[in-house]
N, C-alpha and C positions, 0 to 999 in steps of 0.2 A: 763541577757546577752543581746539582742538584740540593736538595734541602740537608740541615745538618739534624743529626737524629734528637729523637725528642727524648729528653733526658725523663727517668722515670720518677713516678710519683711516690714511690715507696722504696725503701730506702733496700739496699745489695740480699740481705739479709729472712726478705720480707716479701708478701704473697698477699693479694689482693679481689674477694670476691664482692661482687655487690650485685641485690635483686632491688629490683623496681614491681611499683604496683602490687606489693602482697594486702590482700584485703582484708586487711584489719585494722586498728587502731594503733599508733606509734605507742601508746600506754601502755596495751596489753605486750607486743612485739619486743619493749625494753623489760617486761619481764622475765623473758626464754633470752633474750641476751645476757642479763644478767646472770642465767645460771652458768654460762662459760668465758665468762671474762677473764681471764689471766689462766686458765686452763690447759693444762696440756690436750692435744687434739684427740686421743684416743678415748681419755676418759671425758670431754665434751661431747663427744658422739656416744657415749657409753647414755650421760645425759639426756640425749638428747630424742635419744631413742626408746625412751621408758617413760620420757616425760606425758603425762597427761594432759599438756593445752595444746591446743588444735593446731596450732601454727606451729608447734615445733618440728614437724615436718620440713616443712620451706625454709626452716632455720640450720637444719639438719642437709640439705641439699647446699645449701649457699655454704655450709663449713666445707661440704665434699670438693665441693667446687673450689673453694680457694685452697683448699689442700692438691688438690691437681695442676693448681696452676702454680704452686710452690715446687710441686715436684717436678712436671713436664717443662713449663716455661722457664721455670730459675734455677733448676736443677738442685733445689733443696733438699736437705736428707727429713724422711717424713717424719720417722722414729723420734725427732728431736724438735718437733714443732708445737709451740704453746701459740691459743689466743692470745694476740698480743691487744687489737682493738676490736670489739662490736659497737658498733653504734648504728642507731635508729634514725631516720627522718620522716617528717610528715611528705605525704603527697593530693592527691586530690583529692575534695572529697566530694562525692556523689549527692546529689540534693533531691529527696523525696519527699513524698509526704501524704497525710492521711486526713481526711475530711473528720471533724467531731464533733462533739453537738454545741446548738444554736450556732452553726454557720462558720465554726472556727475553724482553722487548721493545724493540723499538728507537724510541725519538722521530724522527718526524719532522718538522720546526717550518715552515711557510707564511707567511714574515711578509708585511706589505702595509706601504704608505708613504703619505706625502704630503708633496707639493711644494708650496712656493708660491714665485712670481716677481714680483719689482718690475721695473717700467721706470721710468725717471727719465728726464726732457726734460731732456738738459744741451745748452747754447748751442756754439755752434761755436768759439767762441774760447778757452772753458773744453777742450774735447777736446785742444786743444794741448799 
């Protein structure tokens, strides 16, 4: 009787981390994505950790992160793991604002993002 299992979202091969709510701009955020897109995982975190924008931190934890869950969860071997996808979304954005002269207002807009990162197991002779 009971429910039948729910088939995964990402394909045997593949590992899946995603953070919500990082506060920054989807813009700047597809930047530090960008530097490890098709990347093997060792030298993205090599990246990622010397990088100089602020977010690369939180970009840096969300690769750790789905590198854990390729190894504990799917039993992926780590040594062999490239960025397979990073991509960016927008999320909410916070709406402030600032009084300025003759009586107008100024917007000021707080957006937040989310990332998600795949790692993919590709073979060593494929990396060639």
């Amino acid at each position: 009787m009971g429910k039948e299992k729910t088939p995964r979202r990402v394909a045997e091969n593949e590992a899946m981390a995603k953070v919500r709510m990082l506060r920054t701009s989807p813009q700047k955020l597809n930047l530090v994505a960008q530097l490890i897109r098709g990347k093997k995982v060792e030298k993205a975190l090599a990246d990622l950790t010397f990088s100089k924008k602020r977010i690369a931190g939180d970009v840096k934890k969300c690769l750790q992160s789905a590198i854990a869950n390729a190894e504990n969860n799917h039993g992926l071997d780590v040594d062999e793991l490239v960025v397979a996808e990073a991509f960016v979304g927008k999320n909410l954005v916070l709406k402030r604002g600032r009084p300025r002269a003759r009586g107008r207002y100024g917007r000021i807009l707080k957006p937040f993002s989310e990332l998600t990162i795949k790692v993919r197991q590709v073979a060593a002779q494929e990396q060639a």
